[in-house]
N, C-alpha and C positions, 0 to 999 in steps of 0.2 A: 679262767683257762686261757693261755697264751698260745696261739697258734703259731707254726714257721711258716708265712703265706708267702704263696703265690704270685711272685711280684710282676709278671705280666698276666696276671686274671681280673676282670673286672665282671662284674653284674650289674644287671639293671632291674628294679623291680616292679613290678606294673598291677596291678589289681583293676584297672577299665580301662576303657578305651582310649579316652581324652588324653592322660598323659603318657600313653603308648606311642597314639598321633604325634604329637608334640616332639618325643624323645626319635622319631623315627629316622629323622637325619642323621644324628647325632650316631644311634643304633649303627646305621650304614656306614658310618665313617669310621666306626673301630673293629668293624668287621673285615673292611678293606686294606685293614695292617693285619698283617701276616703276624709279626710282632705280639700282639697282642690278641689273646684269648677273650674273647668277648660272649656273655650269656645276659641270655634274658627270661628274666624269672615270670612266669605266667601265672597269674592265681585269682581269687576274687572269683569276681562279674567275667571275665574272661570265658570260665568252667561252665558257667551257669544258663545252660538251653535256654533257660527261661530270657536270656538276652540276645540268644540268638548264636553260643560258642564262639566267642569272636577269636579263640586262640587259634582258629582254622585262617584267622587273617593275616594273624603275626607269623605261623610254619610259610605262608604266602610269601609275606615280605622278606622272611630274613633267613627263610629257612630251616625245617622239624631240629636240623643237629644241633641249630643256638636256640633254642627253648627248652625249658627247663620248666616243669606244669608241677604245678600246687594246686590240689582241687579242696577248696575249704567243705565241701558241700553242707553248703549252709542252705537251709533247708527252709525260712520265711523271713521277714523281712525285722519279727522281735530285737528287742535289745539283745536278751539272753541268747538267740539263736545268732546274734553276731560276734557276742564274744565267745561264744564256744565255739564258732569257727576262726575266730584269732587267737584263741588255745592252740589250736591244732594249725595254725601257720608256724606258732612260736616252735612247737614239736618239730613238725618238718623241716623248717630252716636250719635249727638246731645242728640235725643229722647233717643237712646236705653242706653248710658251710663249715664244719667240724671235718668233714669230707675235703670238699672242695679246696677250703683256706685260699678266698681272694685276695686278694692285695686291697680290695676296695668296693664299697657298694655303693650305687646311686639309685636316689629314691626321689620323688617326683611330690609336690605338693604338698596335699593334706589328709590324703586317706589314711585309715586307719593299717592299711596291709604297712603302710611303709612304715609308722610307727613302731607297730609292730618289729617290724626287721631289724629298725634301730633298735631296738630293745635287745634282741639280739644279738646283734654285731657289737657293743656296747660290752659285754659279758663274752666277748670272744676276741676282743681286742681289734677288731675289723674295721679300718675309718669310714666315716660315713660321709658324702657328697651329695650336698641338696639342692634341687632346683625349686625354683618360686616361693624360695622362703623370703618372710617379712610383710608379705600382701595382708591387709587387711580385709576380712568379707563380712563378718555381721553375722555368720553361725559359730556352730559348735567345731566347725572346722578350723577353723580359727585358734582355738586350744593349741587343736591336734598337730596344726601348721610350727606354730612356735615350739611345742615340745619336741619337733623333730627339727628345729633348730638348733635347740640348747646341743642335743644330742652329736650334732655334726661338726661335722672339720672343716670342710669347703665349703664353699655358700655360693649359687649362682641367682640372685635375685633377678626380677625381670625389669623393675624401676631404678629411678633415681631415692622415690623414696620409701622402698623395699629394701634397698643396701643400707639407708642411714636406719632402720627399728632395724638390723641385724646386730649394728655396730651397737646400737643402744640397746640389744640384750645382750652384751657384755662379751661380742666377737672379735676375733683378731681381723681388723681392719685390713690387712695383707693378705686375708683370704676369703675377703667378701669381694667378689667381681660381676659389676650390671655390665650382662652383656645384652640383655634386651629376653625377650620372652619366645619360649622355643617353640610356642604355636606358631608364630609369625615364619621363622624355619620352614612347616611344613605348608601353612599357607603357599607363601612366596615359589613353592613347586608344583601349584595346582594350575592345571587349564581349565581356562572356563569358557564351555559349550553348554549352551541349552539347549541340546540333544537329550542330555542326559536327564531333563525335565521328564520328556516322554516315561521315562520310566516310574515315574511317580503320579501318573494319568495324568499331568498339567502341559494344557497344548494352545498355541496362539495367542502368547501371551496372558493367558487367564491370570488372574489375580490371587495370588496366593499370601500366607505367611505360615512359621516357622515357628512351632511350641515343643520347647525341651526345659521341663521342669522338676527337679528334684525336689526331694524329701526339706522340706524346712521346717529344722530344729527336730526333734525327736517324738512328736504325737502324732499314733493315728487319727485324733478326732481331728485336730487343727489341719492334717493334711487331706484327708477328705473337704474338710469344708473348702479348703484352697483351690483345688483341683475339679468340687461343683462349680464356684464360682469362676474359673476360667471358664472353663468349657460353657455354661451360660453365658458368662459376656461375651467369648469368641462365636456363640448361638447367634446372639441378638445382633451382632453385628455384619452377622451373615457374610464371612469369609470363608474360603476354604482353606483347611488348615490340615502339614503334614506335621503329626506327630510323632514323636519319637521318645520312647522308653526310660524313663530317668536311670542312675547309678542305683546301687544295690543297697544303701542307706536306711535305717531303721527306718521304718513306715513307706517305703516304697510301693511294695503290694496294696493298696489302698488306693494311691495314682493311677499305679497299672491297671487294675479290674475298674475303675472309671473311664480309662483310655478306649478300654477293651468295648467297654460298655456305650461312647458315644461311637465306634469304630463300626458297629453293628449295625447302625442307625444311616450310617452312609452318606447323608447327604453333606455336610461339611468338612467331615474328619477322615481322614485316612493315617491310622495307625503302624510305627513299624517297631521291630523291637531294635534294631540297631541300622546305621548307614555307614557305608562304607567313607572316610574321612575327604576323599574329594569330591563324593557326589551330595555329601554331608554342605560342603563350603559349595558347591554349582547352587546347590539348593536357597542357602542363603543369599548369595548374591543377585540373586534373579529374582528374591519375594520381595515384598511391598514393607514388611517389618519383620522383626523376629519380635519370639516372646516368651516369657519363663525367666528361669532363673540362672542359668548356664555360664560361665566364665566365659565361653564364647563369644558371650552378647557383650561381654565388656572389653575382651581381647580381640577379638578377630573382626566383628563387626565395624570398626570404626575403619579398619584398615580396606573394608569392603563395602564402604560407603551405606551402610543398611541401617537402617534405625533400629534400635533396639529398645523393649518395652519390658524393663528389668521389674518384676516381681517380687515381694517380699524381703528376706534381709540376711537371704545367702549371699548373695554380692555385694550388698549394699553399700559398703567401704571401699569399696575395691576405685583405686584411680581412675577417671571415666571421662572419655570422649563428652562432648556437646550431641552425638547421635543420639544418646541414652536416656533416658525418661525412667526415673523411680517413681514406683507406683504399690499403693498396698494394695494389699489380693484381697480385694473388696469391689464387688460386681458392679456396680456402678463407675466406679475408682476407673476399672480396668474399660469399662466401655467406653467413659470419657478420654481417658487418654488412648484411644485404638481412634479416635475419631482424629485426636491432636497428630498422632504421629505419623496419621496417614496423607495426612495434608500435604499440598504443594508447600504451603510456608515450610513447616518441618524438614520439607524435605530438602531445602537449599543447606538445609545446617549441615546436611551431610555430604555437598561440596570440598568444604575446606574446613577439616579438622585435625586438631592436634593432636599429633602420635606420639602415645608415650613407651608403646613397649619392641624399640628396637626395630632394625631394617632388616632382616630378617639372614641373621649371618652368626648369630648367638651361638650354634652346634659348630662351628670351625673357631668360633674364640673359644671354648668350654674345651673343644677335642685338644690344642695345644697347651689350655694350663694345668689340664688335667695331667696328661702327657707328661708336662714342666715339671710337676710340683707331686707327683705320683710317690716318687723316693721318700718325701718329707712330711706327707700326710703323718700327722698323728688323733691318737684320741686323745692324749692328755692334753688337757686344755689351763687356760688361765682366765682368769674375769679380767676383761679390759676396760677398766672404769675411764669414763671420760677426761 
């Protein structure tokens, strides 16, 4: 089906929080052309109490009349209960872009909401615009990443060498553009006061760190074991630690009712289901390490001088600072290296380190070639053999 779109309509689609944060600049800068019709599609982790409705953030930021709510209501953390709620995204989208007819969709990384969409858009003739494709990480996201390359038109990687595995999946080189990585965007706008500590009971410089750990790979058994074993070595090491609720990924709830479970206990852990994204980044920059598995620890941390003590082998590819410490989620593993990273020595490393993802201006290069190149987006594509 061939749509007659909408050629000042764009969308954005978002399924959590991380790459809502990210695209936020970006969000505000096509909302302030008049010119251009700008929406943002809400769905996922967003809908889901259980994270705390963070779509009550985004009507905040950008205002109830540019959101657009897709409620998957996926109902546990199953496989099958994931893909019966991206049945029912494919449905709804369906409708609303069959309606809508944009000129254009932009999709964020590696979740499955955006795949989805491309899937979509793809069978409606809709071009698709991708941010932080090419990165390598060591999950099953990783698939998911690349499939929602093949699918796309325009490519905004966040590296140097995230644009060349674009070009080497067979993209036209003229529309792969490293303009740097769009976390660094919403960093680069935060104040940082430790005021904002107080609100996380951390007072007179206490000693704290930072655990945000998703689902790694798809088992409940392996991500229970993962998630006793943090929480034991962050035990024995006797820190205090503000945790924070991973994304909505097979085997999540497993995490959670562990979280839930040392959060009762009191004495070290303090549980949230979500943070707001500046008091998100206050919080890291003021802790003694971060820890988990989070893209953060690989993106934003180096930028924020923090050590980061990467987890398992969701990230574990991903381009990385000298801050960063790969360690397997193995209680021992994990206590040894919390002992390393917390050192003085370690801690010089995160002095003077090398940044690889951009100065943080990515949303004003992306807003203009977007702009540019709007009229000539196509789906039909060609393989561009080297």
């Amino acid at each position: 089906m061939i749509l007659k779109k909408n050629k000042n309509k764009l969308f954005f689609i978002s399924g959590k929080r991380g790459g809502y944060d990210a695209m936020l600049p970006l969000s505000k800068k096509f909302l302030s052309n008049k010119k251009i019709s700008y929406k943002v599609i809400i769905t996922g982790q967003h809908l889901n109490k259980k994270f705390g409705n963070t779509y009550k953030i985004a009507e905040n930021d950008l205002g109830s009349k540019n959101i657009i709510k897709i409620d998957l209501k996926q109902k546990n953390s199953t496989s099958k209960e994931r893909l019966v709620s991206m049945n029912l995204l494919i449905n709804k989208l369906t409708k609303l872009l069959i309606k809508e007819r944009p000129k254009l969709i932009i999709v964020y990384g590696d979740r499955l909401e955006s795949l989805a969409a491309c899937f979509v858009c793809i069978n409606l003739d809709i071009p698709i615009c991708h941010f932080q494709g090419g990165d390598l990480s060591g999950n099953i996201d990783e698939n998911i990443r690349h499939s929602i390359t093949k699918l796309s038109s325009i490519h905004f990687p966040s590296n140097f060498l995230s644009k060349k595995r674009i070009i080497q999946l067979g993209e036209n080189p003229k529309m792969v553009f490293n303009i740097g990585d769009s976390h660094i965007d919403a960093l680069k706008k935060i104040n940082f006061n430790k005021k904002i500590l107080k609100k996380y009971n951390i007072f007179d410089d206490e000693i704290y760190c930072v655990l945000l750990f998703h689902p790694d790979g798809t088992s409940f058994k392996k991500n229970e074991i993962y998630i006793i074993n943090i929480i034991n070595a962050l035990k024995e090491s006797k820190i205090k630690t503000i945790c924070i609720f991973p994304c909505d990924d097979i085997a999540y709830s497993t995490i959670t009712k562990r979280l839930n479970e040392a959060n009762k206990k009191k004495k070290y852990f303090k549980v949230f289901k979500n943070i707001k994204y500046d008091e998100f980044i206050n919080l890291l920059k003021f802790s003694k390490f971060f820890i988990g598995n989070s893209s953060s620890g690989i993106i934003e941390s180096p930028y924020l001088g923090v050590p980061f003590l990467n987890l398992g082998n969701r990230q574990n590819n991903r381009l990385s600072s000298q801050n960063i410490i790969h360690c397997k989620i193995i209680k021992k593993d994990i206590v040894k290296n919390i002992k390393k990273i917390s050192s003085s020595k370690f801690s010089k490393k995160t002095k003077k380190l090398k940044l690889y993802y951009g100065n943080g201006k990515s949303y004003e290069k992306a807003y203009k070639i977007i702009l540019k190149n709007l009229s000539n987006i196509k789906i039909q594509k060609k393989f561009y053999d080297k």
